[in-house]
Structure formats: structure tokens, C-alpha cells
C-alpha positions in Angstrom: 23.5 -15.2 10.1 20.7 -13.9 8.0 21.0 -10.7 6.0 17.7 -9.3 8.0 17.5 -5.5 7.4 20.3 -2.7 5.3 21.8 -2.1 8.6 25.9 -1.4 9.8 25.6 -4.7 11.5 24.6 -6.6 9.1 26.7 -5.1 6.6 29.6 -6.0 8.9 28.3 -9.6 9.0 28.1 -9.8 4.8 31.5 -8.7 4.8 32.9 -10.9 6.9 31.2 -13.8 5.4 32.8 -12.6 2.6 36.1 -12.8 3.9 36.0 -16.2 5.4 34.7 -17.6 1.8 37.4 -16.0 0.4 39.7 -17.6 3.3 38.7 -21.1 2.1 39.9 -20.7 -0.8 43.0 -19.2 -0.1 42.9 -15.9 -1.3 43.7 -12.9 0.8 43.8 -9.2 0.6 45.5 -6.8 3.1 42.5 -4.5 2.7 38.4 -5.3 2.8 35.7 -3.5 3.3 32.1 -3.3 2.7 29.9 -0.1 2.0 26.1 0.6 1.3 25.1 3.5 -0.3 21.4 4.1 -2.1 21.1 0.1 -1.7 24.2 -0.6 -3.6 26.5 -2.7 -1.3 30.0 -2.3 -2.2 32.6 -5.7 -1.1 36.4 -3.6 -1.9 39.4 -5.6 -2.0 42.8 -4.6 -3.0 46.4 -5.4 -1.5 47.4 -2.0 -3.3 44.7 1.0 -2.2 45.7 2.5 -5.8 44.3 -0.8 -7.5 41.3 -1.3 -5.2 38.8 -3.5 -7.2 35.1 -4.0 -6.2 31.9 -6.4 -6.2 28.5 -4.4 -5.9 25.3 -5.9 -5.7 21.4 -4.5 -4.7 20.9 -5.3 -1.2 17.2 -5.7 -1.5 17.7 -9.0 -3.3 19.4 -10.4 -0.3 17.5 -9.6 2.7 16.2 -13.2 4.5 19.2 -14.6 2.6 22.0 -16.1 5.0 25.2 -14.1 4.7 27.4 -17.1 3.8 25.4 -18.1 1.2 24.8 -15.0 -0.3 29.0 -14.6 0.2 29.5 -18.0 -2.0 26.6 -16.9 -4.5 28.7 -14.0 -5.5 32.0 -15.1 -4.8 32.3 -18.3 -6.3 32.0 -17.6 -10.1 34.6 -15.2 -10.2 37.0 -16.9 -7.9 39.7 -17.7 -10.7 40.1 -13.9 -11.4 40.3 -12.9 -7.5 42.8 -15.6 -6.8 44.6 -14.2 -9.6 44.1 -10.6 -8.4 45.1 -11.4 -5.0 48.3 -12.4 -6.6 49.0 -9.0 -7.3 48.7 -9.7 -11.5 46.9 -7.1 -13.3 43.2 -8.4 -15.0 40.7 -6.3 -17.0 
């Protein structure tokens, strides 16, 4: 799906393409979620909601941008340290 407009639905979308690319790579979190506030678009993932970690990014630089692909563009350079995360080890 393409990231169209800063709406809930397509926030809902971004965050479950996050998810999936997550999925195929074998990391899980018992909680996501995604917020957008002033244009910042929050991805929070924790298994522990007193470690809750996040990935922000300007959603203006994504709009006409398909979700997954926006999902890998962030996702994928820092999958070492969320697979790690997901493990429940502590990273700075």
C-alpha cells in the first residue's frame, strides 16, 4: 500500500508493514505500536512496557512511498540490534 496522506489509516498500514518485516526476520515483540504527532511518526516496540524502545522518522519524506518499502528502508540497518533487543538483552 502506498503511504498517501498523515492519516490513522495509513499510519495503521506503516505499522503493520512494519511488523510483517520484522516477522521475516524472526523477531517479535509482545507490544507495537505506531504514533504521529507534529509529523514525527513514532514505530514503539518493547516486550517489557518499562523498556519500550522507539524508531521515529518525518512522515513527510514518505508520502507516495509504499509502506513495505519504506518498513525495510528503516528496518533493515538496524536489524542486528532489534533481533537482539527482541531477545530481551539490554543495548545502548
Amino acid at each position: 500500500m502506498k503511504f498517501t496522506s498523515i492519516s490513522q489509516s495509513n499510519i495503521d498500514e506503516l505499522c503493520i508493514a512494519f511488523e510483517s518485516c520484522l516477522t521475516k526476520h524472526d523477531i517479535t515483540f509482545k507490544y507495537v505500536d505506531m504514533t504521529e504527532e507534529n509529523g514525527i511518526i513514532s514505530f514503539i516496540f518493547c516486550n517489557d512496557p518499562t523498556n519500550a524502545r522507539s524508531v521515529e522518522l518525518e512522515s513527510e519524506r514518505f508520502i507516495g512511498l509504499d509502506t513495505d518499502y519504506i518498513a525495510k528502508e528503516i528496518l533493515e540497518p538496524i536489524l542486528p540490534r532489534l533481533k537482539e533487543y527482541a531477545q530481551n538483552k539490554i543495548i545502548d
